[in-house]
C-alpha positions in Angstrom: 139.9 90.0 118.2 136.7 92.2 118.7 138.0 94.0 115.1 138.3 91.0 113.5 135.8 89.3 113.9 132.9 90.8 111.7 135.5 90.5 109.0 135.8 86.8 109.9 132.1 86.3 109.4 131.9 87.9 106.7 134.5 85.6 104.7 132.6 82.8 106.1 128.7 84.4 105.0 130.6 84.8 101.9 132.1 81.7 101.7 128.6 79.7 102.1 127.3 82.5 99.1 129.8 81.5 97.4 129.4 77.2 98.1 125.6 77.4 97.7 125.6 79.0 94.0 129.6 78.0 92.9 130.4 74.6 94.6 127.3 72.6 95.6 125.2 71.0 93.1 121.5 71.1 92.2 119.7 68.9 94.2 117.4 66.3 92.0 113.9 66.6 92.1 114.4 70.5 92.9 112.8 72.8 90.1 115.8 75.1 88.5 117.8 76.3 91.0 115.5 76.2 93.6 117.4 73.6 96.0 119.7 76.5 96.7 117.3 78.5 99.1 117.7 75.6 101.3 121.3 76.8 102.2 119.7 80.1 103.6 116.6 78.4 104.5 118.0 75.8 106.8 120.8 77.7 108.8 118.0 80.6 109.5 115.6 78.3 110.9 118.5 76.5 113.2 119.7 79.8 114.0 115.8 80.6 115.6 116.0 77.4 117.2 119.6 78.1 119.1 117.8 81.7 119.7 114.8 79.9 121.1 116.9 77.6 123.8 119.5 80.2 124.2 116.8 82.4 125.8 115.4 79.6 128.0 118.9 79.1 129.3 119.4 82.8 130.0 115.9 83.0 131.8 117.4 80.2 133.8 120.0 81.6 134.9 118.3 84.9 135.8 115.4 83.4 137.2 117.2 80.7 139.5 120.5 82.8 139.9 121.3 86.0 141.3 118.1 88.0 139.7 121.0 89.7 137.1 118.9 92.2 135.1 121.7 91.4 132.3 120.6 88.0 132.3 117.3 89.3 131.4 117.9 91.6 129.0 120.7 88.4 127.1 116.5 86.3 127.2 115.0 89.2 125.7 117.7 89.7 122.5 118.0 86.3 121.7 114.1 85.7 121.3 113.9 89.2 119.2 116.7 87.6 117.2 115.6 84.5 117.5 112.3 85.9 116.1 114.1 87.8 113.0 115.6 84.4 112.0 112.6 82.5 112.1 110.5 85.3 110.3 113.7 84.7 107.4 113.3 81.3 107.6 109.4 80.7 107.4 109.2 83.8 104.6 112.2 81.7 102.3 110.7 78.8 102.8 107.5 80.5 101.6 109.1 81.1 98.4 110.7 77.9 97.9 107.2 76.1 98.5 105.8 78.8 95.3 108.5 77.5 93.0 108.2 73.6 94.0 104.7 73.6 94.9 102.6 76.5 93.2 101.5 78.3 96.0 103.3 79.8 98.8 101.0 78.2 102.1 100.5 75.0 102.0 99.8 73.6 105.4 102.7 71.4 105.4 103.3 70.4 109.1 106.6 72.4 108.9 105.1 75.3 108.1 102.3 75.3 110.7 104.4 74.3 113.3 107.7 77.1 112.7 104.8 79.6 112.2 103.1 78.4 115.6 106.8 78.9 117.1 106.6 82.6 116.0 103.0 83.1 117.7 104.7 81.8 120.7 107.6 84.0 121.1 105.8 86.8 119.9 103.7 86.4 123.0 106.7 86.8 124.8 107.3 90.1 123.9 103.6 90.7 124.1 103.9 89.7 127.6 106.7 92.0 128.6 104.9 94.6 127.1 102.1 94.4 129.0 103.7 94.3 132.6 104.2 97.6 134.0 106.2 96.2 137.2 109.7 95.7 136.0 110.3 92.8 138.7 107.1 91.1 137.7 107.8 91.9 134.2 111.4 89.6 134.6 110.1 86.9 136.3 107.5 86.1 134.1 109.3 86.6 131.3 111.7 84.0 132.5 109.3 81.3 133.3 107.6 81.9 130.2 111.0 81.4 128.3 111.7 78.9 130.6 108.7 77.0 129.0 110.1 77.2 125.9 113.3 74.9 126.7 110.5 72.1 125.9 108.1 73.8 123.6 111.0 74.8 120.8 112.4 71.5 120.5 108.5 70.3 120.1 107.9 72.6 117.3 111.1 72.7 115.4 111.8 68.4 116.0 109.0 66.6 117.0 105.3 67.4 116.2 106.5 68.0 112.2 107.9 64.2 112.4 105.2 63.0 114.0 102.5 63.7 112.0 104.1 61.1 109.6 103.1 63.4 106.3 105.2 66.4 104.9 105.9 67.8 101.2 109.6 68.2 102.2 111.8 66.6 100.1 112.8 63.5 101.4 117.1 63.1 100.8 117.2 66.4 102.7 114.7 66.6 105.3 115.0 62.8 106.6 112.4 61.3 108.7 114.4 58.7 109.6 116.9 60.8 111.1 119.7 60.0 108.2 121.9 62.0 106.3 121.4 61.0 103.1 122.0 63.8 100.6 125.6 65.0 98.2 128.5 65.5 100.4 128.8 68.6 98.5 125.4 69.8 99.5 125.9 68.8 103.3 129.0 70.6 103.6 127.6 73.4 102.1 124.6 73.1 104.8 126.9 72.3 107.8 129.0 75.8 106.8 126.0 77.4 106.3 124.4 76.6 109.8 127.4 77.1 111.8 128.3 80.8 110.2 124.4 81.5 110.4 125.0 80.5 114.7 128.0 82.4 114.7 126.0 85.6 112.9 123.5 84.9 115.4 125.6 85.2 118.9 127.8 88.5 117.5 123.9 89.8 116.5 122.7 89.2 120.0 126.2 91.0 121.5 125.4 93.8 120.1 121.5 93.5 121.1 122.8 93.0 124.4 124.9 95.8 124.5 122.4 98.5 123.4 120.4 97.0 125.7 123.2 97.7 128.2 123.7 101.4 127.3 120.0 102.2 127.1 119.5 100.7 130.6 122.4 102.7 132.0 121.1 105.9 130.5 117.4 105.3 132.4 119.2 104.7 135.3 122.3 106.4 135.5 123.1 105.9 139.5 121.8 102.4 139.9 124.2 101.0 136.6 122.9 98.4 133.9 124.7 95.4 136.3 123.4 96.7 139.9 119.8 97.5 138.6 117.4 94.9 140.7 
């Protein structure tokens, strides 16, 4: 199963390639083919998100568990992929905002508030960084993650709806909580964000795994799994 499964996801990647330029339609109001960033745009900002609350669950479970350094070191990937996905996300939507809006900033509430979501995990790793004790160093960490279990839904849900003003198209970004867009599109997007969350975990495996080795070659007698 461990074979197959990159070749799995990559069928699927390809598939939503293949759905967002062959099967889906343009979206109206969209400038040329611009609606069809939103299929890459969309699943790599949910894919930061599950990052985001993946890491607070992992912190959790280190933090109130049995002190697991792998626990740890399962936070720290998914926030440094967590941060790659939301670095794609914020720099696509970038572009799209140039085509449909002229300029690539335009301190839309979605884009202040993904960007502010970068700042805040990237003090994350700043933190780790800066703590020499590796015990302090994890607890920290963890309760700093921890935090984010209510600041990520915030940024990625809440404050951009409740501002009540956005340039985001309406029949695909709905305030009101509806789908309303081509079943077309919305399959496209739900294929999309699923095979983006499923890039996202086998990503973070292998994350985790380095992590694992590099750990074990530091500390060759302790072990990555005994090391407190």
């Amino acid at each position: 199963m461990k074979k197959t499964l990159p070749w799995i996801l990559f069928l699927w990647i390809a598939l939503v390639i293949w759905g967002a330029f062959k099967y889906a339609p343009l979206a109206e109001g969209f400038i040329g083919d611009s609606s069809r960033i939103l299929f890459f745009h969309v699943p790599m900002a949910w894919g930061a998100f599950v990052g985001f609350i993946a890491a607070g669950i992992w912190s959790a479970r280190y933090l109130f568990g049995n002190r697991d350094p792998r626990h740890d070191r399962a936070a720290l990937a998914s926030i440094e992929v967590g941060l790659i996905f939301c670095i794609l996300a914020t720099v696509s939507g970038a572009i799209w905002a140039k085509v449909m809006w002229g300029t690539y900033w335009n301190w839309d509430p979605r884009q202040v508030w993904i960007t502010v979501a970068i700042l805040f995990y990237g003090a994350y790793l700043a933190l780790r960084s800066a703590v020499q004790d590796r015990q302090t160093r994890r607890r920290l960490a963890a309760a700093y993650a921890i935090l984010g279990l209510v600041v990520a839904p915030f940024l990625f849900f809440i404050l951009p709806r409740m501002t009540g003003f956005t340039l985001h198209p309406e029949p695909v970004v709905n305030q009101q909580g509806k789908m309303e867009m081509n079943p077309q599109i919305l399959h496209v997007l739900l294929l999309g964000s699923s095979g983006f969350t499923v890039l996202f975990f086998w990503i973070h495996n292998l994350r985790c795994r380095l992590e694992d080795l590099a750990e074990s070659a530091m500390f060759p007698s302790q072990g990555a799994h005994n090391d407190r």
